[in-house]
N, C-alpha and C positions, 0 to 999 in steps of 0.2 A: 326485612326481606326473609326468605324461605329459600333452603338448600335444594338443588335440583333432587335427589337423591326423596328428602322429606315431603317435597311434593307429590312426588310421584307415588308414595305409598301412602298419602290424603287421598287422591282420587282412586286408589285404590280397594281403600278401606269404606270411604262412600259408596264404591259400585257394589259392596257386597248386601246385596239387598236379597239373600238364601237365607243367612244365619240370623239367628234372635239379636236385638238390639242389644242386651243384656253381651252377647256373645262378643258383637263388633267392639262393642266400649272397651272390654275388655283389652282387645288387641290392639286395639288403639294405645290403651296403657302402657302395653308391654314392647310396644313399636317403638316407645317417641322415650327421650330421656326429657330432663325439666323444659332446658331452652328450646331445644325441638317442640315439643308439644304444645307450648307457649304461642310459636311461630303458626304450629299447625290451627290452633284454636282460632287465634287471629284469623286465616286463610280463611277458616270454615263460617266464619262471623262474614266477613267482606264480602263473600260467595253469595250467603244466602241471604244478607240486604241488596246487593245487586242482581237476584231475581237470576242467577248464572248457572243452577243445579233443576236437575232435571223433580219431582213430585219422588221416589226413592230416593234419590240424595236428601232430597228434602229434611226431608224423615230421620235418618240416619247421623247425618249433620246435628239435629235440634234436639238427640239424645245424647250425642255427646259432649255436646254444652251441656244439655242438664244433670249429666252423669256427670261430670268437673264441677261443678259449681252445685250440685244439691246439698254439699257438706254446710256450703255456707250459711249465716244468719241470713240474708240478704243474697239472691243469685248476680252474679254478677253479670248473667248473660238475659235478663230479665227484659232489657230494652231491648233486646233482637228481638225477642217474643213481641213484644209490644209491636216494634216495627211491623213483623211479617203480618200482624192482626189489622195492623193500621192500613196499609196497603189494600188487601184483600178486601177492605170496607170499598176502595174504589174500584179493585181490578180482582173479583172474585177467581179468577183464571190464577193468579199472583200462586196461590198454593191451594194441596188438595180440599176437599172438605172434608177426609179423617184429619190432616194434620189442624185444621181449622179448629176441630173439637179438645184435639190432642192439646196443642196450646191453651186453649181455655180454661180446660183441667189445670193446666201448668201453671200459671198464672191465678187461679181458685185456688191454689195450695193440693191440689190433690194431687197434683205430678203425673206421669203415664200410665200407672192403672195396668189394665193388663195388656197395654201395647209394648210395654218393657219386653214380654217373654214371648213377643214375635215378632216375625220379619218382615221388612218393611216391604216386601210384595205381598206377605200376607195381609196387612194393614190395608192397601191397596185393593185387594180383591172384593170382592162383591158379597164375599160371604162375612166379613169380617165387620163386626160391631162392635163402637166405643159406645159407656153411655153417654148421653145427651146431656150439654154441660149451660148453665145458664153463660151471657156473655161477660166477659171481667170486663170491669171498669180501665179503659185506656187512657194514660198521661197523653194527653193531644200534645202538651207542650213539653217534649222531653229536656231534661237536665243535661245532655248534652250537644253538640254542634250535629246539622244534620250530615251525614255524609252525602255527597255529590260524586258518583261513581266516576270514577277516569275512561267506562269502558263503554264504546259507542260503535250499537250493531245495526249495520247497513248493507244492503243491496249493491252490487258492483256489475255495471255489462263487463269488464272482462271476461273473455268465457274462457281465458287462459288461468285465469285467476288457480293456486291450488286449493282444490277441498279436502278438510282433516277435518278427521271425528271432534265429537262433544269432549271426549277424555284430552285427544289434545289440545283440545284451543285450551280449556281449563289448564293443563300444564301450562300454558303459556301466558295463560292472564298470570296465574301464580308468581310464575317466578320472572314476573315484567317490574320492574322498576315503578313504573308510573302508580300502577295497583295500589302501593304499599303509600302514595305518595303524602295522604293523610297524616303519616305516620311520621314524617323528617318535622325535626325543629323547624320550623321559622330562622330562630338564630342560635348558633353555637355556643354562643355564651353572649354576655352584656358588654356595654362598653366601656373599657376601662378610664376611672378615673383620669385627669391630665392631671401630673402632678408636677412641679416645677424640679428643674435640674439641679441636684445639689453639686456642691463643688467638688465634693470626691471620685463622682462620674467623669470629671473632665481630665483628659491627658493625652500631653505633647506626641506625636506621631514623627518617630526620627527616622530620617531617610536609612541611613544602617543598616535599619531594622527589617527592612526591606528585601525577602529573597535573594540571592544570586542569580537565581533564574525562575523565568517567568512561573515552570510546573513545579509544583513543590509535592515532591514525593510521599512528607508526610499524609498526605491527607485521602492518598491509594490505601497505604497502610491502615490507617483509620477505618477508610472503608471494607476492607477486607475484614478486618474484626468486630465491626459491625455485624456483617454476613453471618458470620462464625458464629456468633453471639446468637444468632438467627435463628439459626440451625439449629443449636442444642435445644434454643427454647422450645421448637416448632415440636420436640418429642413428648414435651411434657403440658403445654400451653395452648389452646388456639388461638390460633396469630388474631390482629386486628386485619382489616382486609388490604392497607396500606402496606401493611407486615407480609403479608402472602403477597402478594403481587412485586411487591421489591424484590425477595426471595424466588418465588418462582423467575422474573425477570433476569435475575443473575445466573442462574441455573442453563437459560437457552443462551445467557451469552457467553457463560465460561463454567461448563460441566466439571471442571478441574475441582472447582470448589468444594464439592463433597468430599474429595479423596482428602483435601485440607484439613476438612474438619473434622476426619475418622470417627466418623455416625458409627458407634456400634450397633450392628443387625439385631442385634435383641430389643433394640427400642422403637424397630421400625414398625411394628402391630399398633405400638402408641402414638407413632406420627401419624400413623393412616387414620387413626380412629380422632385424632384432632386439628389435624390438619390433612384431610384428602386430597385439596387438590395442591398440594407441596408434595404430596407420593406418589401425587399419577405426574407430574413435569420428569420427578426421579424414576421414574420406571419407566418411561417413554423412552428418556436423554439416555440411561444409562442400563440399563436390561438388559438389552443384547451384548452388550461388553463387559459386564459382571453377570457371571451365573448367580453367583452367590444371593446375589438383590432376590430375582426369578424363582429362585430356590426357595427363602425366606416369604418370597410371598404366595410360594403353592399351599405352602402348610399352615396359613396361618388361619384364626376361627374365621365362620362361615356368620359376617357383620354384614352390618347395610353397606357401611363403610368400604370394607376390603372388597366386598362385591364389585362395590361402584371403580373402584381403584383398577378392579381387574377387568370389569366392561372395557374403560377408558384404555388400556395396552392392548384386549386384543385389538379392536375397531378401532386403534389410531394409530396406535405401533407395529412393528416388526419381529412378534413373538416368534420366537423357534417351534418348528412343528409338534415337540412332545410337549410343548408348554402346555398347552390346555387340558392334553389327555393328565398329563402329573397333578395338576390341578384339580379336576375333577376326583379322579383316584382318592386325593387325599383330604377333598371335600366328603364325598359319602362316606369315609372310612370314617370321619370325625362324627356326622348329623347318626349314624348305626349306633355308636358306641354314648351315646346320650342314653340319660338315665330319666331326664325333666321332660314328660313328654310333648309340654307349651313349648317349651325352649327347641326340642325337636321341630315341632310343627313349623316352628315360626323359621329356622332356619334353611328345611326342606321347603318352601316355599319360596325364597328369594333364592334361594340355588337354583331350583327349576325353571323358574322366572328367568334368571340373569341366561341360562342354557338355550331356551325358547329365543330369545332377543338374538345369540349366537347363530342362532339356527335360521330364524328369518332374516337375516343379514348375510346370508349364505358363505360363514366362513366355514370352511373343510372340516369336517368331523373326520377323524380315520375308523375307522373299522372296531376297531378294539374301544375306541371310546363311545360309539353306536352301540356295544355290544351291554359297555357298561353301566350306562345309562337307562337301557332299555332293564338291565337287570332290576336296577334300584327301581325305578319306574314303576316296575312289576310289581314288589314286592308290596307297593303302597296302594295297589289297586284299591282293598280293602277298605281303606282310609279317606279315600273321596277325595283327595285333594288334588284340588282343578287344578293348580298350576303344573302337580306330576302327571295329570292326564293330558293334558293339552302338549308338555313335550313328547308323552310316548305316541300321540297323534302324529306327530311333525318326521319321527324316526323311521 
């Protein structure tokens, strides 16, 4: 599976078809840590064997497989290429005829040539010439299982039906269960042995031994320390999903919990960043009745993570009116005082992002924070970036 969060910045990172290929890969890098990226590649693999990305995507997608995988002896994303060549022998329409060449190249050993150092609407236009590549030799019988897509595109008369964009359905094939469904075991594990009872297994069960009463209190206790046990991990580990959901489940049914287990606030940056949705149930549940929580989380770095954390409170909680403005304030004081200017870019970008989603969702801006926003906004005209222009649009 893939984090909502992770998904959204794959099709984000595909729609950028302005910037050189060379540039996207890049950011792609600097986007994802190992597991994420892992998850994203996968995505971007499943996408474009099920034929689900637009001729740009295309493009953009089959550069960052081959930017992952060009270290190797052996690409690992080799059979995609194969695939997409194979297809298009019967459904020419399948992908464009630059990426048709682009592949061929790929597969000859010559790799992308000078489509590396443009972008995939330039690749696209009419002026743009790859050379002419003789056809690679295709494996008809590939070494692995075929896939059989889970995802089936139909006509419906409802005329109530709702219509969403191309970007959404993809979120939503993404992060669908089914999609990923190639991917689950078969089986858990094998069958165990039968292996006969030995005698030391066996023993007498005396009535005595038997409760007073029917609820036996030990076993609250136990539970309780379990939780507890939970908790601390959850700052330093990310949970299993059985692990988060147990936790988050306790949490809506007895908030007391945290105050039990005296989470120090200095390790809350690290829970969010390992376990987010265990810090958006705690800042929903308990926010508005601890400042302190609301406090720790205005100032903390400007992550995918904390971002998403803080989506998730305003649009489902009950933040106090300065929350957002304190927030903001101590977002752009932090992205100003950066030295790395990737590390900038990349952060002023899902900050504007996350503001933009604020804004089309029509929660209340005050005045001072319109004012503020509009400042930074300004200051990055210079620097082109769509997601600070599209908020100072919206202001």
């Amino acid at each position: 599976m893939i984090r909502q969060a992770v998904a959204e910045l794959v099709i984000e990172i595909l729609n950028n078809g302005d910037d050189t290929l060379e540039t996207v890969s890049s950011k792609f890098n600097a986007d994802f840590d190992f597991n994420d990226r892992i998850s994203a590649l996968t995505g971007i693999s499943l996408l474009l064997t099920d034929g689900l990305l637009n001729y740009a995507q295309q493009i953009v997608g089959v550069y960052i497989l081959f930017n992952e995988g060009k270290s190797q002896p052996t690409n690992p994303f080799a059979y995609i290429y194969q695939t997409l060549l194979i297809v298009h022998q019967s459904n020419p329409n399948f992908i464009s005829p630059q990426l048709h060449e682009i592949l061929s190249s790929v597969l000859n050993g010559n790799g992308f040539g000078p489509a590396a150092k443009e972008s995939a609407n330039t690749i696209l236009s009419a002026g743009f010439t790859f050379p002419s590549q003789k056809e690679p030799i295709l494996d008809k019988t590939p070494s692995v299982t075929p896939r059989i897509s889970p995802v089936i595109v139909s006509n419906t008369p409802d005329t109530n039906c709702q219509h969403i964009t191309h970007d959404q359905a993809l979120l939503k094939i993404l992060t669908s269960e089914i999609f990923w469904s190639n991917f689950e075991a078969p089986f858990i594990r094998p069958i165990p042995e039968i292996a006969p009872i030995f005698e030391g297994e066996l023993s007498p069960i005396y009535s005595y031994a038997t409760p007073e009463f029917l609820f036996d209190a030990s076993s609250t206790t136990s539970a309780k320390s379990s939780i507890l046990l939970l908790i601390a991990k959850a700052a330093d580990t990310k949970l299993k999903p059985n692990e988060s959901n147990v936790l988050i489940s306790e949490f809506k049914r007895d908030s007391s919990i945290y105050d039990e287990s005296k989470f120090p606030l200095n390790r809350f940056a690290s829970l969010i960043e390992n376990n987010p949705d265990v810090a958006k149930e705690i800042v929903v549940t308990l926010g508005n009745r601890k400042p302190s929580i609301l406090k720790n989380l205005q100032s903390l770095d400007v992550t995918v993570n904390s971002i998403e954390v803080v989506r998730h409170f305003v649009l489902s909680g009950s933040p106090p009116a300065d929350f957002l403005q304190g927030y903001a304030k101590n977002s752009i004081k932090l992205i100003q005082s950066l030295k790395d200017g990737q590390s900038a870019l990349r952060k002023t970008r899902i900050f504007t992002k996350v503001m933009s989603i604020f804004k089309t969702s029509n929660y209340p801006f005050t005045p001072e924070l319109v004012s503020d926003l509009k400042a930074f906004c300004t200051e990055l005209a210079s620097k082109s970036i769509k997601e600070a222009q599209d908020l100072l649009n919206m202001l």
